[in-house]
VMD Tcl script that draws the C-alpha trace (Angstrom):
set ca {
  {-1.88 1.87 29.24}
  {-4.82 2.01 26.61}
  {-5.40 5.65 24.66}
  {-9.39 5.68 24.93}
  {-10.98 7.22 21.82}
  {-13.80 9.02 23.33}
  {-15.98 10.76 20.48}
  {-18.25 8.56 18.45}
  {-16.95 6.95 14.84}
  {-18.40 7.48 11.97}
  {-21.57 5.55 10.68}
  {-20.20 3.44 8.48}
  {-18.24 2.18 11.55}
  {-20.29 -0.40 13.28}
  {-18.00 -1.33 16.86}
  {-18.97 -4.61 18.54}
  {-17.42 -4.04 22.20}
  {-15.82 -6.99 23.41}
  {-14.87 -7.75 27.13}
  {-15.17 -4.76 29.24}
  {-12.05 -5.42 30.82}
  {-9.81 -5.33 27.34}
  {-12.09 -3.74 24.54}
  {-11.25 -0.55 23.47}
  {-11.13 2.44 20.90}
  {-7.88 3.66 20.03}
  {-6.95 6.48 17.19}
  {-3.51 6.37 15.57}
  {-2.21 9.17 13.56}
  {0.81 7.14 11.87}
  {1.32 4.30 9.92}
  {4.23 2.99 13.06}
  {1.36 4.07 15.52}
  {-1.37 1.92 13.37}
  {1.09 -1.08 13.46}
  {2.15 -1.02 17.19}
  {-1.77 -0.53 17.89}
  {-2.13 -3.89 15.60}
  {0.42 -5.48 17.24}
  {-1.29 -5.15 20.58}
  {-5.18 -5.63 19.76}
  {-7.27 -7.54 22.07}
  {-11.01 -9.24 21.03}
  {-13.50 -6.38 20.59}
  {-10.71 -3.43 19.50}
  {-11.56 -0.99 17.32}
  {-7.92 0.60 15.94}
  {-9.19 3.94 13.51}
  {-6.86 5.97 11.49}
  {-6.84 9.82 11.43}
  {-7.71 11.27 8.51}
  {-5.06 11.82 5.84}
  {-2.56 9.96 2.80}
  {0.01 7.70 4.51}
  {2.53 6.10 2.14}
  {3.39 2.52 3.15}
  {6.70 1.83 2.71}
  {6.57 -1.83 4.63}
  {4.26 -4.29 5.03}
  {0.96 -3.32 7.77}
  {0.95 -6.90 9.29}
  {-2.06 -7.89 11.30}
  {-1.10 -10.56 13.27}
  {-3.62 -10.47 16.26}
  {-7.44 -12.12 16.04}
  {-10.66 -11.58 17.66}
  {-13.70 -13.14 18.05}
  {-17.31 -14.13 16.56}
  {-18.92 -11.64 18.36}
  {-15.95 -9.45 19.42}
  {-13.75 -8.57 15.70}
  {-10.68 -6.48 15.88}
  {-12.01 -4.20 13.36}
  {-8.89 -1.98 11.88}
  {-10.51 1.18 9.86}
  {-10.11 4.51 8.92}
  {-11.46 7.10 11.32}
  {-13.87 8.24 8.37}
  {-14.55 5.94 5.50}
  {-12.92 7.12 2.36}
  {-11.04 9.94 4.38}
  {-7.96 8.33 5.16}
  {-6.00 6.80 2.01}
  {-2.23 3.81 1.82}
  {0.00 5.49 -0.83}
  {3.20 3.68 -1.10}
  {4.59 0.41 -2.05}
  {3.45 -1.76 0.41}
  {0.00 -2.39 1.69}
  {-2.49 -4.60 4.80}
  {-0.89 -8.30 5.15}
  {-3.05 -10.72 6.96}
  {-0.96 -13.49 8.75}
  {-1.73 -17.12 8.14}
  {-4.39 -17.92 10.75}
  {-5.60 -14.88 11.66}
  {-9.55 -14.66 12.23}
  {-12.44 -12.37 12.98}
  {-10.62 -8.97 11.42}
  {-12.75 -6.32 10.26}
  {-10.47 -4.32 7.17}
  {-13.03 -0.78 6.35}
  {-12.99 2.12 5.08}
  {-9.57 2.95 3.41}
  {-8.86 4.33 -0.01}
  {-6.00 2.44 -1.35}
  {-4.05 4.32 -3.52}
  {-0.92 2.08 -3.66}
  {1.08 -0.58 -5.54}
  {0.67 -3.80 -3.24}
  {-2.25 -5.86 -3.46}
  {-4.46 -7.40 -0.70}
  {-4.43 -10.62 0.46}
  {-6.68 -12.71 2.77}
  {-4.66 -16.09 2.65}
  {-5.40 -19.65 2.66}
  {-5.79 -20.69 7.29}
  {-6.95 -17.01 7.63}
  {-11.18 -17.17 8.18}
  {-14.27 -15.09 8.79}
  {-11.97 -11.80 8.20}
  {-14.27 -8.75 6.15}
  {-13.13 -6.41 3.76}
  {-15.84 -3.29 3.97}
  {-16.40 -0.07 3.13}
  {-12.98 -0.28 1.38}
  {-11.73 1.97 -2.15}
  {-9.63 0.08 -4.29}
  {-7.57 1.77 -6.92}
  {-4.19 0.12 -7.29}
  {-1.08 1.50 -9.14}
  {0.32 -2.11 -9.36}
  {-0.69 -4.95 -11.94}
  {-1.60 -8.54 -11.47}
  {-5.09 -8.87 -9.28}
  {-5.72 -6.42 -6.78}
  {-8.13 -8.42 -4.04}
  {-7.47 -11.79 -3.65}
  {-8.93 -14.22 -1.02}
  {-7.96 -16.94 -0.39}
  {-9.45 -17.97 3.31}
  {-12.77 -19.68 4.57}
  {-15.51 -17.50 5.12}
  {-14.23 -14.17 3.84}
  {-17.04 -11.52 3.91}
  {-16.65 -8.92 1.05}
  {-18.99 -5.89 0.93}
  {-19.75 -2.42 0.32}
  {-16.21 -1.93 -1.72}
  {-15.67 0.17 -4.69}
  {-13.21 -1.02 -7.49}
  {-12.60 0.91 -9.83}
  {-10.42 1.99 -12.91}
  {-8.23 0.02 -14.47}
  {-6.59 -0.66 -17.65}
  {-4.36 -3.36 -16.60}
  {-4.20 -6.88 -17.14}
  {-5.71 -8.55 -14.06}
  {-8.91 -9.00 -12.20}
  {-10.26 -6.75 -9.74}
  {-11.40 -9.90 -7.42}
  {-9.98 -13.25 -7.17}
  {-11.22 -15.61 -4.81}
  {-9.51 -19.27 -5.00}
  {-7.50 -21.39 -2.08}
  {-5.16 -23.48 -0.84}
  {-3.31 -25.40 -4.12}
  {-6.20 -28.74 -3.63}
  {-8.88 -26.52 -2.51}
  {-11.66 -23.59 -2.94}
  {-12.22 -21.19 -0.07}
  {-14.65 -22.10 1.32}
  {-18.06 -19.97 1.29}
  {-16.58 -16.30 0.74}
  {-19.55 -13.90 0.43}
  {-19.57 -11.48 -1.90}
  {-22.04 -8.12 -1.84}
  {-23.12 -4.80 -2.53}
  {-19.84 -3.94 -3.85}
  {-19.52 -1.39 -7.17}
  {-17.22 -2.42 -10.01}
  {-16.69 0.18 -12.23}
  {-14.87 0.26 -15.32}
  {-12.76 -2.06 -16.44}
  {-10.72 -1.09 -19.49}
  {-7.96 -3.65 -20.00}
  {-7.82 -4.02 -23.84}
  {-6.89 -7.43 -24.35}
  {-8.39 -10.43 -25.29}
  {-8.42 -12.05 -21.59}
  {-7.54 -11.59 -17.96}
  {-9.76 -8.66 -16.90}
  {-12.71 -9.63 -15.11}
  {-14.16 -8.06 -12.21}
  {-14.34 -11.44 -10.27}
  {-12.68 -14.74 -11.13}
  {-14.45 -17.80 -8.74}
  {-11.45 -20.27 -9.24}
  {-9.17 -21.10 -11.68}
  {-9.42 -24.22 -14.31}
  {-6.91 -26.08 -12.21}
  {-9.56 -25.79 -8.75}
  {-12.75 -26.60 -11.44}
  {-13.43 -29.20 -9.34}
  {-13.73 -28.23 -6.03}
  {-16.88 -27.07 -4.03}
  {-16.50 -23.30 -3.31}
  {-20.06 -22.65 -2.21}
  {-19.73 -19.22 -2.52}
  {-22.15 -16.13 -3.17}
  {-22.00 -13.44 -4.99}
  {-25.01 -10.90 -4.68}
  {-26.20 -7.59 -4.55}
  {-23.07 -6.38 -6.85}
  {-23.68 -3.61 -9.39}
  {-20.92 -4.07 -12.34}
  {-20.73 -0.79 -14.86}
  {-18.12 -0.58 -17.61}
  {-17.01 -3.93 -16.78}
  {-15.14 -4.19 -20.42}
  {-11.92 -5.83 -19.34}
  {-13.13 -9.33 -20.35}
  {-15.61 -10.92 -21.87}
  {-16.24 -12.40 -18.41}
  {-17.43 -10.09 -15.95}
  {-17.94 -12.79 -13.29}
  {-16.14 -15.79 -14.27}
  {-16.38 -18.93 -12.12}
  {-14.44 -21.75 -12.10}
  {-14.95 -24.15 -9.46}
  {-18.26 -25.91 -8.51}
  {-21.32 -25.26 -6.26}
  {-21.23 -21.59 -6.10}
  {-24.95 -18.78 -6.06}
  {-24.73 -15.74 -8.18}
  {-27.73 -13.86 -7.61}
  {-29.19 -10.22 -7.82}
  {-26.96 -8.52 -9.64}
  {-27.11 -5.96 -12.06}
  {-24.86 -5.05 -15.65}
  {-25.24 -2.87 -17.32}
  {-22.96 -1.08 -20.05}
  {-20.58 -3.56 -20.05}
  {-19.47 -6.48 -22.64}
  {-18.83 -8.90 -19.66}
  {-21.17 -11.86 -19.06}
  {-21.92 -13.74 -16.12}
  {-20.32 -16.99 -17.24}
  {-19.88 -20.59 -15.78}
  {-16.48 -21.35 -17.14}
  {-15.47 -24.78 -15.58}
  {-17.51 -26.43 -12.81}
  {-20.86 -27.97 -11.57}
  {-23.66 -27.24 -9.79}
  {-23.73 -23.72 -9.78}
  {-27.28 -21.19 -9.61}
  {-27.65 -18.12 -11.74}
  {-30.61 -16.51 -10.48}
  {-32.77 -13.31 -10.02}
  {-30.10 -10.97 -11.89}
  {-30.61 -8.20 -13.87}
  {-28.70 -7.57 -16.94}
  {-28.92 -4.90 -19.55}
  {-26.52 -4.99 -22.85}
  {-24.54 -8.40 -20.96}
  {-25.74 -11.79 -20.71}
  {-25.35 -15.71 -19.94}
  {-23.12 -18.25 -20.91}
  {-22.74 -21.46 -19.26}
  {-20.16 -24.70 -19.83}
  {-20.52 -27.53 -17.46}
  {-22.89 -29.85 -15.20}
  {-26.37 -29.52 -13.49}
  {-26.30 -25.59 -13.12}
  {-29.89 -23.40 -12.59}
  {-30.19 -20.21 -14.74}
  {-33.37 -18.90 -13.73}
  {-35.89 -15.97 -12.47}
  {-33.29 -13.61 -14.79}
  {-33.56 -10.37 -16.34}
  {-31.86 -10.20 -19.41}
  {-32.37 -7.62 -21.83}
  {-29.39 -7.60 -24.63}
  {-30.32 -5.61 -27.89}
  {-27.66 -7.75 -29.53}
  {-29.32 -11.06 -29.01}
  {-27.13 -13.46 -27.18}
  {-28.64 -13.11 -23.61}
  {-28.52 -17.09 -22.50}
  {-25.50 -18.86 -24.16}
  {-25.13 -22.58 -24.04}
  {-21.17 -22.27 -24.33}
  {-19.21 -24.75 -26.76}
  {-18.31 -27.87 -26.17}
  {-14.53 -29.29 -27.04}
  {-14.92 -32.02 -24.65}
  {-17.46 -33.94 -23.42}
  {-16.13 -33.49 -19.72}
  {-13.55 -31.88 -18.69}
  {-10.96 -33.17 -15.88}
  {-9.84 -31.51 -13.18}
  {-7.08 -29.65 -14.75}
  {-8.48 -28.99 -18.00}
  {-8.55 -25.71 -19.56}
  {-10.82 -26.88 -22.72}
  {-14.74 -25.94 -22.99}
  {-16.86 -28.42 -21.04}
  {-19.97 -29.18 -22.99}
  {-23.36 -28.19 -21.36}
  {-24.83 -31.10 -19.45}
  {-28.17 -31.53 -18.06}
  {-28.49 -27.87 -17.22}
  {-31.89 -26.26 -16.87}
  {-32.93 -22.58 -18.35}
  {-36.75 -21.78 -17.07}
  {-38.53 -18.86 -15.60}
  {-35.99 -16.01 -17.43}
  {-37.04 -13.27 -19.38}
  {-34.89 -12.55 -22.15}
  {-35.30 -9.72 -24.24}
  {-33.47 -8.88 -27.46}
  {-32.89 -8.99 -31.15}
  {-32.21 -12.78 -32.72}
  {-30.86 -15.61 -31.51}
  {-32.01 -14.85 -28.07}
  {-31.16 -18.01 -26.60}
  {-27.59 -19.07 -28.24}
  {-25.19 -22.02 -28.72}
  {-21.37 -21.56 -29.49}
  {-21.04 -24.74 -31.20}
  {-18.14 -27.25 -30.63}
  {-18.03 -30.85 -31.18}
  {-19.65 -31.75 -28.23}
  {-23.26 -30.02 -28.06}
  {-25.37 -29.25 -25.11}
  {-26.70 -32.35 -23.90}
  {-29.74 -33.40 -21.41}
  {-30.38 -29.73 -20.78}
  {-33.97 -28.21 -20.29}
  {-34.98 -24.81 -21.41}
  {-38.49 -23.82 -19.95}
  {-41.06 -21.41 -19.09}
  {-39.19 -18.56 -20.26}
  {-39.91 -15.47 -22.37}
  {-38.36 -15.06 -25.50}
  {-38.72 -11.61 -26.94}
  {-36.64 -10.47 -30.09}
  {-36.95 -8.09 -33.20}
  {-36.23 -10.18 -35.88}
  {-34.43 -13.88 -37.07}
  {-34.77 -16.76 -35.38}
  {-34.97 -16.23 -31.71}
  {-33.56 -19.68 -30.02}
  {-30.54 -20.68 -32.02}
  {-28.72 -23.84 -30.58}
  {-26.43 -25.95 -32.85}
  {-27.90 -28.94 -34.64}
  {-27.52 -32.65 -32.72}
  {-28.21 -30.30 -29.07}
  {-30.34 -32.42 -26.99}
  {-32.95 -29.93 -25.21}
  {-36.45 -30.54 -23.32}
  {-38.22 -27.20 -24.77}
  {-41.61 -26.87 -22.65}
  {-43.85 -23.92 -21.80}
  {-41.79 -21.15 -23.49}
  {-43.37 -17.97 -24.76}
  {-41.95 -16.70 -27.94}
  {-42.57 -13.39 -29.25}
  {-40.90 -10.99 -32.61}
  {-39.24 -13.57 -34.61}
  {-39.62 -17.21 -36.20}
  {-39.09 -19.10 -32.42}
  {-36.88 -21.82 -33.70}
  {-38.03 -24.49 -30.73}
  {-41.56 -25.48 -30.20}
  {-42.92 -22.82 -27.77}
  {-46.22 -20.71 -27.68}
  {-45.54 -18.01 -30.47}
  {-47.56 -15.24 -28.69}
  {-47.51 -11.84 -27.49}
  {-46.57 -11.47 -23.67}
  {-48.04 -8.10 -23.45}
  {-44.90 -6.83 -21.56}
  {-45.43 -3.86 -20.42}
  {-42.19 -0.83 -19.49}
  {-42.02 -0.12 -15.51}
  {-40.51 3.42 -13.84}
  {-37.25 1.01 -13.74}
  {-37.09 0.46 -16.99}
  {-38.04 -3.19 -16.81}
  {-40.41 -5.10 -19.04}
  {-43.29 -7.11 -16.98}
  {-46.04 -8.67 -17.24}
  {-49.64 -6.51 -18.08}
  {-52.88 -8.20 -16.43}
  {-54.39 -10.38 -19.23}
  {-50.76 -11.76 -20.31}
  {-50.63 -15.30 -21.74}
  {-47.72 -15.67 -19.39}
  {-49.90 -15.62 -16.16}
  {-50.57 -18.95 -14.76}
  {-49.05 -21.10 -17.93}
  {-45.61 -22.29 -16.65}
  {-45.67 -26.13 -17.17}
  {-42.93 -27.64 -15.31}
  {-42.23 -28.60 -11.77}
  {-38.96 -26.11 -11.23}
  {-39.20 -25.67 -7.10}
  {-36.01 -23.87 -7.23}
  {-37.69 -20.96 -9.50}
  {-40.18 -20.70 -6.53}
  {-39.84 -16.94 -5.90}
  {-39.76 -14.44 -8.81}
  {-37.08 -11.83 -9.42}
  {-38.85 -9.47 -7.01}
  {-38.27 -12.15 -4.25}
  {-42.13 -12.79 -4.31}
  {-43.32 -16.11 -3.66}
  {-45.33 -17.64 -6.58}
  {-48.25 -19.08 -6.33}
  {-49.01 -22.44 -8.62}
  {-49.00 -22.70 -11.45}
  {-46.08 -20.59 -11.45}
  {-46.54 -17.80 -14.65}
  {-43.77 -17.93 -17.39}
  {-40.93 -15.64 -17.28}
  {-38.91 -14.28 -14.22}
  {-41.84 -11.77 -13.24}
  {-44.52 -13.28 -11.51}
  {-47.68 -11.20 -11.90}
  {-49.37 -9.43 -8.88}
  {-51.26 -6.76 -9.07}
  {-49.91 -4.54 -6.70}
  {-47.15 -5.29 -4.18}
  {-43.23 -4.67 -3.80}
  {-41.17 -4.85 -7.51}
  {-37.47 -4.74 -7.49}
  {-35.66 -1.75 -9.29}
  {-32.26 -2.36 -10.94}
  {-29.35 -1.52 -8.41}
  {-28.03 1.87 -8.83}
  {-24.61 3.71 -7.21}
  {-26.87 4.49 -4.23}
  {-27.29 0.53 -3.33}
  {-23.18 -0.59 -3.06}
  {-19.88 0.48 -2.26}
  {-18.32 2.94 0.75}
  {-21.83 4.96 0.97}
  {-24.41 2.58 1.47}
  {-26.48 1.63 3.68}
}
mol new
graphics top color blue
foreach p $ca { graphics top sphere $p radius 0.5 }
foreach p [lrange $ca 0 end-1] q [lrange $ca 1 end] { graphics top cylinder $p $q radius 0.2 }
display resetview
C-alpha cells in the first residue's frame, strides 16, 4: 500500500502526475526508506526526502524508469534543504530513462554518474560540493538535461562537468543550462575546467550538444573554462566573468560560439568550419578571439596535438580590449581559409589584430578603433556608448549601423536575440532605438533559486 504525500512540494518541484491508477507522492525520512521507495517507483512518482544530512554509506541505486510525460522524479522535499554526506552517492543503472535527480546538496565523496544506455534523465536544482577528487558530474547518456545546478568550490584536480560516452561515441545532445559555476581554484597547469565536451580520443564524434544560459565566476582552475572536444556542439549565452578560463574549441569541427558575454575571458579556437559570432567580449588584456596554434595540419582521431584553424569564420563580435585584440598562437601550421568579418575591434594601444605571418584570412567590413588595426578594416570610431549593464553598444549615428558587408545568415539575430534587419550593422549589437537589450547573467538567473 502507497504512503500518499498530501501537502503541496515546494516550487522548485514541478510533479507531472502519471496514470491515476499508479502515480503517486511519497515522503521518505531515511536513506533505506528513499531506496525501497526507488526500488518500487511507478511512471509519474514523485519520491521527496525530508529535510535533513543523511550520510550514504552504499550506493542509492535507481533502477526503475518512467516516462516522456510521466518522470520518476527523486528530490529533496525542499531544494537545498536536504543534503548526501557519506561515501557513497545516486547510481543510475544502465538503461534507466525519464528520471528527474533535484534539489539535493551533495556534500559527499562519490561522484555522479549518468552512464552510457541511460537517456533523457535531468539533473536540477542540484548543489554540488564534493569531498572526493577526479570529476564530480559526469554524463555519459543520450539526452541528459542539466540545469539550474550550482558547482562550486574546489581546489582539486578535476572538472566540475564532464560530458563524453560510450568508448566510440559522444552522448548524444546533453543540454546544458542556467547552471552557476563558481570558483574553481585548482592550481595547476591543467585539468580544472568547469565543463570538458569530450576528450581528444572522442574529437571526432558528433555530440550536438548545448551549452547555454551558464554563468561561470572564478572559473580559475584551467585555462579552459568550457573546453570541447568532440564535433558539432552550440555554446551560446553565457557569461564570464572574473575568471582566466576561455571558452575554447580544443579538438573538433563544426562547432557555434555565439551570443556570449565575456568580461576579463575570451576565445580560442583549433579546428574545422566553427562560427564565433554575435559575442561580447571585453578583455582588458587583449586576447579576446584567439586563433589557437597549429602543430598539425589536421589532427586524427586520437590526436592530442593542436589542430590548425581551418576555414573558420569570426564576424558580427564585439571585442573590446587593449592590443592584439584578435590573436594567433603561432605553430607551424597557421590559420588557414578562415574569415574574420564585420566585427568591432576596440583596443588602447599596439596593434589590435595580431595573427602570425603566412595566416590565410578574408578580412572584410571590420571596424577598428584605439590602435594601428593591423588588417585592412575601417579605422574609425564606433561611438560605443556604456549601458546600465555595463555593456558597450552602439550610439545612433555609429559607422557600425547598416555597414556589415558579408552574407553571414547564421549571425541573423544580434546578441539581444533581435532579428536584424539588412544590411546587418557591424558588431554583435544590432542598433534599435528602443526595444528589449540583454543584461549580463547574474546569481539571480542560474542555479537551485531560479526561476
Amino acid at each position: 500500500m502507497r504512503l500518499l504525500f498530501v501537502p503541496l512540494l515546494a516550487a522548485a518541484l514541478v510533479v507531472v502526475p502519471g496514470p491515476a491508477a499508479s502515480a503517486a507522492q511519497i515522503r521518505v525520512t531515511s536513506l533505506p526508506a528513499l531506496q525501497s521507495a526507488m526500488d518500487k517507483a511507478n511512471p509519474g512518482d514523485t519520491i521527496v526526502l525530508a529535510d535533513g544530512s543523511y550520510s550514504a554509506g552504499s550506493t542509492l541505486s535507481i533502477k526503475r524508469s518512467g516516462t516522456g510525460s510521466a518522470p520518476v522524479t527523486i528530490a529533496a522535499e525542499h531544494t537545498g534543504k536536504a543534503t548526501i554526506t557519506g561515501s557513497k552517492t545516486f547510481s543510475f543503472a544502465g538503461g534507466v530513462h525519464n528520471v528527474v535527480l533535484q534539489g539535493f546538496k551533495f556534500r559527499n565523496g562519490a561522484a555522479l554518474s549518468v552512464p552510457a544506455g541511460a537517456s533523457h534523465n535531468r539533473l536540477s536544482r542540484n548543489d554540488f560540493q564534493l569531498t572526493g577528487d577526479g570529476n564530480w558530474v559526469s554524463v555519459n547518456g543520450d539526452d541528459t538535461e542539466v540545469d539550474h545546478n550550482v558547482f562550486q568550490n574546489r581546489t582539486s584536480q578535476g572538472v566540475f562537468l564532464q560530458i563524453l560516452g560510450p568508448s566510440d561515441a559522444m552522448a548524444q545532445n546533453v543540454h546544458v543550462h542556467h547552471n552557476y559555476f563558481y570558483n574553481h581554484q585548482f592550481s595547476g597547469d591543467n585539468g580544472g575546467e568547469s565543463i570538458r565536451l569530450g576528450l581528444s580520443n572522442h574529437q571526432s564524434y558528433s555530440a550536438h550538444a548545448v551549452v547555454e544560459n551558464n554563468l561561470f565566476e572564478k572559473a580559475d582552475g584551467d585555462i579552459e573554462a568550457i573546453s570541447v572536444k568532440s564535433s558539432d556542439n552550440v555554446i551560446r549565452y553565457n557569461t564570464i566573468r572574473d575568471s582566466k578560463g576561455y571558452i575554447v574549441l580544443r579538438h573538433g569541427n563544426r562547432s557555434t560560439v555565439e551570443g556570449n558575454v565575456l568580461f576579463g575571458s575570451g576565445i580560442r579556437f583549433h579546428g574545422n568550419d566553427h562560427k564565433i559570432v554575435n559575442n561580447y567580449v571585453a578583455n582588458s588584456g587583449g586576447r579576446a578571439i584567439v586563433f589557437g596554434s597549429g602543430d598539425e595540419a589536421d589532427s586524427g582521431p586520437t590526436s592530442k596535438l593542436h589542430d590548425r584553424p581551418d576555414r573558420d569564420t569570426v564576424a558580427y563580435n564585439t571585442l573590446i580590449g587593449s592590443s592584439s585584440v584578435i590573436d594567433g598562437d603561432g605553430g607551424n601550421f597557421k590559420p588557414k581559409d578562415c574569415v574574420v568579418a564585420d566585427n568591432i575591434v576596440k583596443g588602447s594601444s599596439g596593434t589590435l589584430v595580431t595573427l602570425p605571418s603566412g595566416s590565410t584570412v578574408k578580412y572584410e567590413g571590420n571596424i577598428t578603433f584605439g590602435g594601428t588595426a593591423g588588417i585592412p578594416s575601417r579605422n574609425v570610431d564606433p561611438k560605443l556608448v556604456k549601458d546600465a549593464a555595463g555593456l558597450y553598444r552602439l550610439a545612433s549615428g555609429s559607422p557600425a549601423i547598416d555597414a556589415g558587408t558579408g552574407s553571414y545568415p547564421y549571425a541573423a539575430k544580434d546578441f539581444d536575440l533581435q532579428a536584424r534587419t539588412s544590411p546587418f550593422d557591424v558588431g554583435a549589437d544590432e542598433y534599435f532605438a528602443s526595444g528589449t537589450t540583454r543584461v549580463p547573467l547574474t546569481k539571480a538567473d542560474v542555479g537551485p533559486a531560479a526561476s
